[in-house]
C-alpha positions in Angstrom: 3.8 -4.3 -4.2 6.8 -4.0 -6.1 9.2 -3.9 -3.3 7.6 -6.3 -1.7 8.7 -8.8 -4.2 12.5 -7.4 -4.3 12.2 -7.7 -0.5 10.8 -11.3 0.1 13.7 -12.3 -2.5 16.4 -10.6 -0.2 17.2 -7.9 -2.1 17.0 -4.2 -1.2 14.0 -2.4 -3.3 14.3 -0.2 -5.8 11.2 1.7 -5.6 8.3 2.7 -3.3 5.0 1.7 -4.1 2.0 3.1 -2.2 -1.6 2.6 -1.7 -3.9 4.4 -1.2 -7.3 3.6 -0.8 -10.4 6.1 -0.3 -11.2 9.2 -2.1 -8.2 10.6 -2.9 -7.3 14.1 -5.4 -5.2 12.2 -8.0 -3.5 15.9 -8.3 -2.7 15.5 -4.9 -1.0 11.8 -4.4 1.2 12.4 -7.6 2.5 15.6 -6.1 3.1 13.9 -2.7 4.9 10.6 -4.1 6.7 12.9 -6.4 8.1 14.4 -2.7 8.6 11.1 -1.5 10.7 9.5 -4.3 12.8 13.2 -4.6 13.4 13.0 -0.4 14.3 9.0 -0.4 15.6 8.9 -3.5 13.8 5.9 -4.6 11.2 5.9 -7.6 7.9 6.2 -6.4 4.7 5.5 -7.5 0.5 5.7 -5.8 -2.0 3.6 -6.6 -5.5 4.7 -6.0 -8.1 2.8 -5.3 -11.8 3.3 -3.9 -13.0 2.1 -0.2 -15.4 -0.3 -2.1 -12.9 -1.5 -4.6 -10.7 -2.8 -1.9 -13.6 -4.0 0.4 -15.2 -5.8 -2.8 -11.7 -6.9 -4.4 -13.3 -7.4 -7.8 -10.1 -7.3 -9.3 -7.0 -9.6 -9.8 -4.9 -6.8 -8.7 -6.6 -6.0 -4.8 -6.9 -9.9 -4.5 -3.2 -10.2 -4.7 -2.1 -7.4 -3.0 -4.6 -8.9 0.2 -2.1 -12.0 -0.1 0.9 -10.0 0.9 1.8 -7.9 3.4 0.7 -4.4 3.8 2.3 -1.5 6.1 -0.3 0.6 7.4 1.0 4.2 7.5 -2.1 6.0 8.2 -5.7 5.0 8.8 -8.6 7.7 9.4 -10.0 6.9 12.6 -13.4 6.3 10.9 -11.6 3.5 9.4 -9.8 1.2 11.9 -12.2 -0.8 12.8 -13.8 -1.7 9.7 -10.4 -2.0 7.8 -9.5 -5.7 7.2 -5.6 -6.1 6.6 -3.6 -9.4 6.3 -1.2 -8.6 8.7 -0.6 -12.3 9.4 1.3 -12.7 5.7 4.5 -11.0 7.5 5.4 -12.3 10.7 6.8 -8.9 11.6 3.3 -7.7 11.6 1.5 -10.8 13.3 1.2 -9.2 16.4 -0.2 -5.4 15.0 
């Protein structure tokens, strides 16, 4: 998202931006990018969104972030198969 940007410009990011997308305890991803900016030192911020909402990408926002490139961290199982990611934007990636 944001670093995204600052990288494909060549500059280091400033901040961490995370996905996340299924059901998530709001309570629960602010706590853990709060631990995440405090142990990088970086500001961080989580984005939430619903299995359907990325599947469906109704919105301006999901469409765009489809375009770029995405780092998976962590899939459930479950998931993998049916999770469509556009590894092919980075060439880093192409062969995930």
């Amino acid at each position: 998202m944001g670093g995204t940007t600052s990288r494909a410009a060549g500059h280091m990011p400033n901040d961490i931006d995370i996905l996340i997308v299924g059901d998530a305890d709001r309570d629960a991803v602010d706590l853990a990018a709060e631990r995440v900016e405090q142990r990088l030192g970086f500001p961080t911020q989580a984005v939430v969104r619903t299995r359907h909402q990325w599947d469906h990408a109704d919105e301006s926002f999901i469409r765009e972030l489809k375009t770029r490139p995405l780092y998976v961290v962590l899939v459930d199982d479950r998931d993998i198969g049916a999770a469509s990611f556009n590894f092919a934007a980075d060439p880093a990636m192409a062969n995930t």
